[in-house]
LOVODREN-33040 format. One line per 8 residues: number of its first residue (from 1); their letters; for each residue x, y, z of N, C-alpha, C, O. Coordinates in steps of 0.2 Angstrom, whole numbers, plus 5000, padded with zeros to 4 digits. Layout:
<torfis>
NUM = a = X/Y/Z/X/Y/Z/X/Y/Z/X/Y/Z | ...
</torfis>
This chain:
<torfis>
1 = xxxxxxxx = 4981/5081/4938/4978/5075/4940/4976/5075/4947/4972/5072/4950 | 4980/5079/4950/4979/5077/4958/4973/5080/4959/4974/5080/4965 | 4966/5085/4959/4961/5086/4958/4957/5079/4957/4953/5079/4962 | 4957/5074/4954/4954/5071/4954/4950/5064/4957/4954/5060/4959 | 4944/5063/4958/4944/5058/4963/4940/5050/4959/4937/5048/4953 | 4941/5046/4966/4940/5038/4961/4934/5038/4961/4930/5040/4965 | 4932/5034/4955/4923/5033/4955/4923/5028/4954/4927/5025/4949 | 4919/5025/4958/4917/5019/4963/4909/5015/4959/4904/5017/4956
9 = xxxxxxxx = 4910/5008/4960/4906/5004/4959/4904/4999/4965/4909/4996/4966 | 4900/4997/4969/4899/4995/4973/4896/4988/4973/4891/4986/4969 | 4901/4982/4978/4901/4975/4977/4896/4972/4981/4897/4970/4987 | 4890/4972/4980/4887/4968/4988/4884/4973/4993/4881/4972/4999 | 4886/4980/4989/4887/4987/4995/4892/4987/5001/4892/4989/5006 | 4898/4982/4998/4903/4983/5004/4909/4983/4999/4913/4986/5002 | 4911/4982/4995/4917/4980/4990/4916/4988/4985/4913/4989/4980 | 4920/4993/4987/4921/4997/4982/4925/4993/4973/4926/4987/4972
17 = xxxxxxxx = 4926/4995/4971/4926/4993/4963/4928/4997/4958/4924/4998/4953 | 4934/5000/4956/4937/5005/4952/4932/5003/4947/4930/4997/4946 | 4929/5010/4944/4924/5011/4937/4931/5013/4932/4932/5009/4928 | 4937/5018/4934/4941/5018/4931/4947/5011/4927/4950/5012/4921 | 4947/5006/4930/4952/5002/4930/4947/4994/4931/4949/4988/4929 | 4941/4996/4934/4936/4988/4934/4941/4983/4937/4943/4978/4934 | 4941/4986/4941/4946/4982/4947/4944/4983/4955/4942/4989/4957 | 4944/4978/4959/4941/4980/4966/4948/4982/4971/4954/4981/4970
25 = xxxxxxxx = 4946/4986/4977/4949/4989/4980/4955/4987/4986/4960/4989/4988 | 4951/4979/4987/4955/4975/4992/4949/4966/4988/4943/4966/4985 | 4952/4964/4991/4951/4956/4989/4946/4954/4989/4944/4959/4993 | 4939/4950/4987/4936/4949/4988/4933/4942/4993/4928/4940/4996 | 4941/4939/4994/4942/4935/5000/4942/4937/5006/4943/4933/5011 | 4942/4945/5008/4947/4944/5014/4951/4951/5015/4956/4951/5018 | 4948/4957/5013/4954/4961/5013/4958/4964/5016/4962/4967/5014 | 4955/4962/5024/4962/4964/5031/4964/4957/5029/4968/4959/5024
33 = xxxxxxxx = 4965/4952/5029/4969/4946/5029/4974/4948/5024/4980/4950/5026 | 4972/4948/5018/4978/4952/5012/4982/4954/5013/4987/4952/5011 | 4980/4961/5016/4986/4966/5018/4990/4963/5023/4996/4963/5023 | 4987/4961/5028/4991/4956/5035/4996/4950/5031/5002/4949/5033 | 4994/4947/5027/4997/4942/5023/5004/4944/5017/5009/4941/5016 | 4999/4950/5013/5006/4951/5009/5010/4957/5009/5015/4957/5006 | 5007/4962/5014/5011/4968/5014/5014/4969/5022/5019/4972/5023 | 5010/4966/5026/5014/4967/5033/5016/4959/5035/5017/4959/5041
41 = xxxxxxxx = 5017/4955/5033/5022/4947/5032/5027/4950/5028/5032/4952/5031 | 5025/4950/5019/5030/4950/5017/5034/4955/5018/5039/4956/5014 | 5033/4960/5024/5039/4965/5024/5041/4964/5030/5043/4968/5034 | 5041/4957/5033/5043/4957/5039/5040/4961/5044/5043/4964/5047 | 5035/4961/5044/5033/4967/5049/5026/4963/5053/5023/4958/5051 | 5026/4965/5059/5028/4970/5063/5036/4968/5067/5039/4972/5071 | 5038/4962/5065/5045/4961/5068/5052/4966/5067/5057/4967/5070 | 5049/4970/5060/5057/4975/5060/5053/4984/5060/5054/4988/5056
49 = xxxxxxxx = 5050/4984/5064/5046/4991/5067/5050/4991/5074/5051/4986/5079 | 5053/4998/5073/5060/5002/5077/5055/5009/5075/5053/5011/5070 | 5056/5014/5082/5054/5019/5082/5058/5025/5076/5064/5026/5076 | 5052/5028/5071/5055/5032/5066/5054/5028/5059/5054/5031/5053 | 5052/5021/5060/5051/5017/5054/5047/5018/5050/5041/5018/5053 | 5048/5019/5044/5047/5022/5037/5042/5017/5031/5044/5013/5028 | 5035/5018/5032/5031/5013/5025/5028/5018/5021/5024/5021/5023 | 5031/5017/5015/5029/5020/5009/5023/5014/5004/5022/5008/5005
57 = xxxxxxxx = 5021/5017/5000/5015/5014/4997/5012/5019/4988/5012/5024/4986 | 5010/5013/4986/5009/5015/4977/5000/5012/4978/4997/5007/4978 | 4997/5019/4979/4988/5015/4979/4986/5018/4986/4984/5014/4990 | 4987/5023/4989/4981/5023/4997/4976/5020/4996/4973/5017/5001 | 4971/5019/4990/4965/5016/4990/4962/5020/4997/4962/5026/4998 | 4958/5013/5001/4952/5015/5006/4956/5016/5014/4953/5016/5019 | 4964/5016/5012/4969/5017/5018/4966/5013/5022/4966/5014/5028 | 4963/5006/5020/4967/5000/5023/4972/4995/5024/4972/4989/5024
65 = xxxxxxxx = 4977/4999/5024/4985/4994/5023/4988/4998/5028/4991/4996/5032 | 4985/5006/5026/4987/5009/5033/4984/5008/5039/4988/5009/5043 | 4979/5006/5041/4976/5006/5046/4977/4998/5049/4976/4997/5055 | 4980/4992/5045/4981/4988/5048/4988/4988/5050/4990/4985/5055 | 4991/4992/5046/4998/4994/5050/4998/4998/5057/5001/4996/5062 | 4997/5002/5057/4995/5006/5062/4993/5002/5068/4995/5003/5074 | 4988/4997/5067/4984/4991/5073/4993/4988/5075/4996/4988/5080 | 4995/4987/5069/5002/4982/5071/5007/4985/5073/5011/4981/5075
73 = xxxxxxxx = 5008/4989/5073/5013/4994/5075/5011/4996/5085/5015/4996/5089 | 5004/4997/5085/5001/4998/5092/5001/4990/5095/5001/4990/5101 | 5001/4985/5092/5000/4978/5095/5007/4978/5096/5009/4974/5101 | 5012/4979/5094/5019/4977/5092/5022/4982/5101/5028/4981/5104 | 5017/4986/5102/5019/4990/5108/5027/4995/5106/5030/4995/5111 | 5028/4996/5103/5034/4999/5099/5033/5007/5103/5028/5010/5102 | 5038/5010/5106/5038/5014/5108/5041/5022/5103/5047/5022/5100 | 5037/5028/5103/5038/5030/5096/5034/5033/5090/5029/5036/5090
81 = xxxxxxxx = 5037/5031/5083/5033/5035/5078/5034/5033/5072/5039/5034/5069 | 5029/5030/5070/5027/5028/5064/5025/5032/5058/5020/5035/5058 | 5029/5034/5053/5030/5035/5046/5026/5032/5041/5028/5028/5038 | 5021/5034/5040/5017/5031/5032/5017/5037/5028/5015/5042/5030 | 5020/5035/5022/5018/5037/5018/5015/5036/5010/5018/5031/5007 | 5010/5040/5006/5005/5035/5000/5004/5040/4994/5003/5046/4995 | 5005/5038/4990/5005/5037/4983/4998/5037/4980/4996/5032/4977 | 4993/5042/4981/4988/5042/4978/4986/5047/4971/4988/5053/4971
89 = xxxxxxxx = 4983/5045/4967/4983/5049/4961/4974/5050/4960/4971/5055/4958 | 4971/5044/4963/4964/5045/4961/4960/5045/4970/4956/5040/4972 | 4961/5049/4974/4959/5049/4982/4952/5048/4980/4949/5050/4975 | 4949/5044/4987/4942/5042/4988/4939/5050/4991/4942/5054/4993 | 4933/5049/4991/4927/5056/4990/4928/5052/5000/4930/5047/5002 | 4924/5059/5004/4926/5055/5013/4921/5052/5012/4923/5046/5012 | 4915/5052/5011/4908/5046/5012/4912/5041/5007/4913/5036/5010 | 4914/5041/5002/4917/5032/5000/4920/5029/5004/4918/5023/5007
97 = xxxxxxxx = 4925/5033/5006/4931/5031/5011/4927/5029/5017/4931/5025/5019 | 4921/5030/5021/4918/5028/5026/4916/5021/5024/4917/5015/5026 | 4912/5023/5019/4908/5017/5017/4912/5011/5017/4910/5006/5020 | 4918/5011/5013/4923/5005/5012/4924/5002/5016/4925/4996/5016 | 4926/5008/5025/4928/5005/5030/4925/5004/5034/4927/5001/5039 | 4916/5005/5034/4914/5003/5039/4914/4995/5039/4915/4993/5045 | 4915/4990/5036/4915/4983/5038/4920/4982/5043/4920/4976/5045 | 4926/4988/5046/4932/4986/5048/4933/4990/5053/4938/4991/5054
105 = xxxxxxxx = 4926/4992/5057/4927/4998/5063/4927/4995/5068/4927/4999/5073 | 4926/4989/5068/4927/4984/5076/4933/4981/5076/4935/4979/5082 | 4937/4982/5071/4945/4980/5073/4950/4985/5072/4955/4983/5074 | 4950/4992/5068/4955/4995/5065/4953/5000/5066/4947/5001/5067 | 4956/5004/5066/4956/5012/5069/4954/5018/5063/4958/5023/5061 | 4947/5015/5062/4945/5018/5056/4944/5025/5057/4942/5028/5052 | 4945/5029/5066/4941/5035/5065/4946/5040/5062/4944/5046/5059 | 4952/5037/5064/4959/5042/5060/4956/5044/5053/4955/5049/5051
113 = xxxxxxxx = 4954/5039/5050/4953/5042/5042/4947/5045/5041/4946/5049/5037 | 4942/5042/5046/4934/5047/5043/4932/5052/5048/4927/5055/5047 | 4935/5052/5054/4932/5059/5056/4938/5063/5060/4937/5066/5065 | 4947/5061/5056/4951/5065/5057/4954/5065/5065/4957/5070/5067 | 4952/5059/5069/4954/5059/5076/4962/5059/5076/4966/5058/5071 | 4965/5061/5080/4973/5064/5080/4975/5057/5084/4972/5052/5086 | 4984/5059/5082/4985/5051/5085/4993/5053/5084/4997/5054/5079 | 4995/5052/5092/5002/5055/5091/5008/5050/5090/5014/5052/5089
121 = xxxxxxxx = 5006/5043/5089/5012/5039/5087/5011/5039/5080/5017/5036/5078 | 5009/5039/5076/5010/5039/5068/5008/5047/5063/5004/5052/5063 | 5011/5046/5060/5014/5053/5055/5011/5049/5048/5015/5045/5046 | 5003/5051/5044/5001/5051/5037/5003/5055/5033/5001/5060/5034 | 5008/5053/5028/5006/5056/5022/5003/5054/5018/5005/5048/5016 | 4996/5058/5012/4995/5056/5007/4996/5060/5000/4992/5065/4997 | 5002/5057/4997/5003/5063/4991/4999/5064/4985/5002/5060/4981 | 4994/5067/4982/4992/5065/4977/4995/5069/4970/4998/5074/4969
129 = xxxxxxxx = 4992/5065/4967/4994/5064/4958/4997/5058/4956/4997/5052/4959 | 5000/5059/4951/5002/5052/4947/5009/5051/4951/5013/5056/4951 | 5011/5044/4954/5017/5046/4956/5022/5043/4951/5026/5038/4953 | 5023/5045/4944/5025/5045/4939/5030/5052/4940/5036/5052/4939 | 5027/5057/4942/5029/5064/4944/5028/5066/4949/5028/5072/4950 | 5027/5062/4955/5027/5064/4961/5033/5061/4966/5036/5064/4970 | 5034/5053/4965/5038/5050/4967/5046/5053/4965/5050/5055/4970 | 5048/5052/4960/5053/5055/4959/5054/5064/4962/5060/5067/4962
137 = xxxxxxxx = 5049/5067/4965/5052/5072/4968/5051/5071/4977/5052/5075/4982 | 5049/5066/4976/5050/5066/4985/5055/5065/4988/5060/5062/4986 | 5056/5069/4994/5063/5067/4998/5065/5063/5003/5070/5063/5006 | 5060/5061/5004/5061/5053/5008/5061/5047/5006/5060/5046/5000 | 5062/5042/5010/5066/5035/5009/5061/5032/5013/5058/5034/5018 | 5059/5027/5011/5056/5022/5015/5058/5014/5018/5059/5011/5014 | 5058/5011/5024/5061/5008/5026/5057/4999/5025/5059/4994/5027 | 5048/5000/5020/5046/4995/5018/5041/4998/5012/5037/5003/5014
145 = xxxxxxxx = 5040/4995/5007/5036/4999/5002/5030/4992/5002/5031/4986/5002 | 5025/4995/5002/5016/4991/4999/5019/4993/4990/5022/4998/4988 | 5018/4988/4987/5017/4992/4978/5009/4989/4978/5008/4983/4978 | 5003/4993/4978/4997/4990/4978/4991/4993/4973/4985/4994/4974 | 4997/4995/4969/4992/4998/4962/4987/4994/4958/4990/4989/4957 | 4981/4994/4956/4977/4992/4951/4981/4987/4950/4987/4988/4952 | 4978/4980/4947/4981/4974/4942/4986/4977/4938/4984/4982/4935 | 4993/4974/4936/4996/4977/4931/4995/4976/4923/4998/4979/4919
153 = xxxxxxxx = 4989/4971/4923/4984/4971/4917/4980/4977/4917/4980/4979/4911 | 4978/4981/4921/4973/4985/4921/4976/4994/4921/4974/4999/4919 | 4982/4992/4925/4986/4999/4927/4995/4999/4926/4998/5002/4930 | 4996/4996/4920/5001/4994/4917/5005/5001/4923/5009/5000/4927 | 5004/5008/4921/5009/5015/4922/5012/5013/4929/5018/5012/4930 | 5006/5011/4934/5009/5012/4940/5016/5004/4941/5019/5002/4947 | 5017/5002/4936/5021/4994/4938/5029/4995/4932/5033/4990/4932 | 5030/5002/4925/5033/5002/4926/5040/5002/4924/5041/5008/4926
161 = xxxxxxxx = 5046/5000/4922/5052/5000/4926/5055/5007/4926/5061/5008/4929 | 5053/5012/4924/5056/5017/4927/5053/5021/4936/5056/5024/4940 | 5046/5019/4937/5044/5021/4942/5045/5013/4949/5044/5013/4955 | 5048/5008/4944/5050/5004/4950/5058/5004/4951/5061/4999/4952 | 5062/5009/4950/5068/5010/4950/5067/5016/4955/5070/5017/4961 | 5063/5019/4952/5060/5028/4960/5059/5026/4964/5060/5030/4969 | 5055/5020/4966/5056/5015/4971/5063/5013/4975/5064/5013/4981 | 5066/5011/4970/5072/5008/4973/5078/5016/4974/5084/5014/4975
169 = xxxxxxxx = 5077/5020/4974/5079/5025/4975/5076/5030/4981/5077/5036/4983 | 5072/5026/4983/5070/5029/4987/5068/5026/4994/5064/5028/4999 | 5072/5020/4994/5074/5014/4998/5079/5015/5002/5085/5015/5001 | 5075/5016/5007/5085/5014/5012/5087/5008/5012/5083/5003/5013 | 5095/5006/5012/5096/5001/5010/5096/4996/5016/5096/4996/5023 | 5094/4990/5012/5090/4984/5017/5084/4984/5018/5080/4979/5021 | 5082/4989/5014/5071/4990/5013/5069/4985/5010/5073/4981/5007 | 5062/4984/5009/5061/4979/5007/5055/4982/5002/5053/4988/5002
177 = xxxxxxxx = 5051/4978/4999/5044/4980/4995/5041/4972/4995/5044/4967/4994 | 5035/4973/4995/5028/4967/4994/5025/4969/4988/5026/4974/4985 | 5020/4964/4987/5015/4967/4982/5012/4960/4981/5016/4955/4981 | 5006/4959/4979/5003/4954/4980/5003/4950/4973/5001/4944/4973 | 5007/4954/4966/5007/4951/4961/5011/4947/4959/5015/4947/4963 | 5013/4941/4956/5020/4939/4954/5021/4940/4946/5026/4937/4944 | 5018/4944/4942/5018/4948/4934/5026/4947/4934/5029/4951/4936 | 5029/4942/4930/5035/4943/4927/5039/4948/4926/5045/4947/4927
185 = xxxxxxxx = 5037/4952/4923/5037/4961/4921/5041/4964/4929/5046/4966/4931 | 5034/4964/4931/5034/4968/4937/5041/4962/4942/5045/4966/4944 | 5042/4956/4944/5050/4956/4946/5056/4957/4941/5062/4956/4943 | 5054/4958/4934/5060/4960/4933/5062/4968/4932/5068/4970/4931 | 5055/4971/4934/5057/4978/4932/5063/4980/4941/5068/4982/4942 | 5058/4976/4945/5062/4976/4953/5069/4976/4951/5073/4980/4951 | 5070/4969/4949/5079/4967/4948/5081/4972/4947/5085/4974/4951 | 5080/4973/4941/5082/4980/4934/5083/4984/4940/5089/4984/4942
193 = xxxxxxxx = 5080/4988/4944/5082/4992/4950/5084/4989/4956/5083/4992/4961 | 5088/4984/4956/5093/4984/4959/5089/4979/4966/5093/4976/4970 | 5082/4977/4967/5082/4973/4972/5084/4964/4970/5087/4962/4965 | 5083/4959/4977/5082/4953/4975/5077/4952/4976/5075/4952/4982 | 5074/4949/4973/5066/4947/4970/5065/4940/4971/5068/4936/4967 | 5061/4937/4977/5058/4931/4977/5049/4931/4975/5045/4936/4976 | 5050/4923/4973/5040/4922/4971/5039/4919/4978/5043/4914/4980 | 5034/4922/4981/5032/4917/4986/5025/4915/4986/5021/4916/4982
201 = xxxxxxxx = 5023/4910/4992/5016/4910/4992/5011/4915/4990/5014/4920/4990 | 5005/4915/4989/5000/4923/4988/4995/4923/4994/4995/4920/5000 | 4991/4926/4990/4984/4924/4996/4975/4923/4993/4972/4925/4988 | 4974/4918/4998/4968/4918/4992/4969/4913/4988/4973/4909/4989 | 4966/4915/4983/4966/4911/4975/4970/4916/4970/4968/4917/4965 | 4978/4919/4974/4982/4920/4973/4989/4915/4973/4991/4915/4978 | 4991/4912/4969/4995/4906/4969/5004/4911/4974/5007/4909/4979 | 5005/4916/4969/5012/4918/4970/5009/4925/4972/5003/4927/4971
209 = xxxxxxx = 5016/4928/4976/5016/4936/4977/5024/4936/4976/5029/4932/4976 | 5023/4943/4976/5032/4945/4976/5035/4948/4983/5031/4952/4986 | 5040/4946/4985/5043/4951/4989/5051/4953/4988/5055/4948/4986 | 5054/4958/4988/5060/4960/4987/5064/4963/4992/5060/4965/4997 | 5069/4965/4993/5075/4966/4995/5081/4972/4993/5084/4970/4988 | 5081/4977/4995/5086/4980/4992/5093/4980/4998/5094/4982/5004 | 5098/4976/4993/5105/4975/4997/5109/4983/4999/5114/4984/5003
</torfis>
């Protein structure tokens, strides 16, 4: 699987669009807002970024969650080296991945991902394949997890409870994880692995998101 890349439909010419899953890539409200609102709030962040800290992720999609972290990690003035690591099984083609980011090149540091600019305060990784069989062999721990797979109507595999336990073993304790769903399933597979799971506001014309906690 990891050979394989995502095929795209485009929204407007700015909204890429899983053909796979008929699912879009980030909101169609707002897609830096999103990421700012459920994956870097709900994990506390930029307030618990400490030099060496650890964000792992289910979905790179168009590596915008990484690049808005990245802005906040450098606004947060945090002296040091930032950790991402992602979970991709279907990577964008580089002309996708430009194209996605061009609406976001006046505020995010989009050149790191389309023409490869170097950058010594943060450390990407991007794993590819299904992380069904990738995450449990990884050997790091993350100290805030993105879960930002496809809908779990649309991408039930990537939500789970055996791969949201791989999660929680790969948590250092006190970690946290976000995601913008509140799918019942999906907090109780969390539980089941050991976090505590609240429903909070969402975003958008999202009523609820999840955020959790591993004690």
């Amino acid at each position: 699987m990891s050979d394989q890349q995502a095929e795209l439909e485009w929204r407007d010419g700015v909204i890429p669009v899983s053909r796979r899953f008929d699912d879009p890539y980030f909101s169609l409200q707002g897609g830096l807002d999103e990421t700012r609102h459920v994956f870097l709030a709900g994990n506390d962040l930029p307030a618990r970024f400490a030099d060496g800290f650890h964000v792992a992720e289910l979905g790179f999609g168009t590596g915008l969650n990484f690049l808005a972290t990245l802005q906040a990690w450098r606004a947060a003035g945090i002296t040091g080296r930032l950790h991402f690591t992602s979970f991709e099984a279907y990577p964008m083609a580089t002309d996708d991945l430009s194209q996605a980011l061009a609406p976001f090149a006046d505020v995010l540091p989009v050149d790191i991902l389309t023409n490869g600019v170097a950058a010594d305060d943060v450390t990407l990784t991007v794993i590819k394949g299904d992380a069904r069989d990738t995450l449990p062999m990884w050997q790091g721990r993350a100290d805030a997890w993105y879960l930002d797979g496809f809908s779990p109507a649309k991408n039930p595999e990537l939500w789970n409870p055996a791969l949201m336990r791989a999660v929680a073993d790969h948590t250092a304790k006190g970690g946290t994880a976000a995601t913008y769903t509140a799918a019942g399933h999906v907090r109780r597979s969390l539980e089941l692995a050991g976090f505590a799971v609240e429903r909070v506001t969402g975003f958008g014309r999202k009523r609820h998101m999840t955020r959790a906690r591993l004690g």
